[in-house]
Every structure is written in C-alpha cells, then in structure tokens.
Phi, psi and omega in degrees: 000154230227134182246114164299149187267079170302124211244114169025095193228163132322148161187124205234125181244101187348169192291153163097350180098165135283122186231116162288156177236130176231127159318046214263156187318346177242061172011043170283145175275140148214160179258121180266084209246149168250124212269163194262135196184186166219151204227143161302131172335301166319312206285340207293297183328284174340300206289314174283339162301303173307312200287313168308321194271343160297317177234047166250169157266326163305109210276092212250131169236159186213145177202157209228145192268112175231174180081195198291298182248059163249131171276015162101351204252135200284167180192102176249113215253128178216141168317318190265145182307158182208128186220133186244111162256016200185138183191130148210163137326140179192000000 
C-alpha cells in the first residue's frame, strides 16, 4: 500500500481547539484539548499525546515515522487498550 508523506507542512488547529472524548480502559470519559495553534507534524503529535496524559491517569506515548524512509505514520501507544470516540472543533 503506497502511504502518502507529509513534508514540514503547517498544520493548524482552530480557534477553541480540539477537543476529544477518550475511552480509557477502566472506562473513564476524559475531555481532551489540543489548544488552538499551528503546528508541525511533530509538535502537532507532542501536543495531542500531552492533552491525553493531562487528562488521563494513564501514560500515553507518541511517535512519528519520519525521514528518508519514514512513512508518515503516527503512533500513539499506552499498555491498555484506547478508543478515541468522538472529534470536533469547539
């Protein structure tokens, strides 16, 4: 499967932010913002991994395939299962 590549792009997240609802395994609601700015894939990555670990218990790590032979693809990791239901702007 052929991955498109994001290259040092802008990337801007509106005024009020993002905000999610996360699932964590001992079945907590948690409201997540990603404060509104602009961001590098990378600080972008950072950013929603810090907002998970605010407002979890849970220890959320994150990491990006980058360089000559990185496919682009994000990966955000915690020992427990996680399910993100829900994203809008607000």
């Amino acid at each position: 499967m052929t991955v498109a590549r994001l290259e040092s792009q802008a990337l801007i997240v509106p005024t009020g932010g993002w905000v999610f609802d996360l699932l964590d395994d001992d079945g907590n609601h948690a409201g997540v913002t990603v404060a509104a700015g602009t961001y590098s894939p990378t600080t972008l990555l950072a950013a929603v991994v810090a907002a998970m670990n605010a407002a979890s218990a849970e220890d959320y790590t994150g990491s990006l395939s980058v360089g000559e032979a990185g496919d682009g693809t994000a990966t955000i990791a915690t020992a427990r299962p996680i399910q993100i239901l829900a994203s809008s702007a607000r």
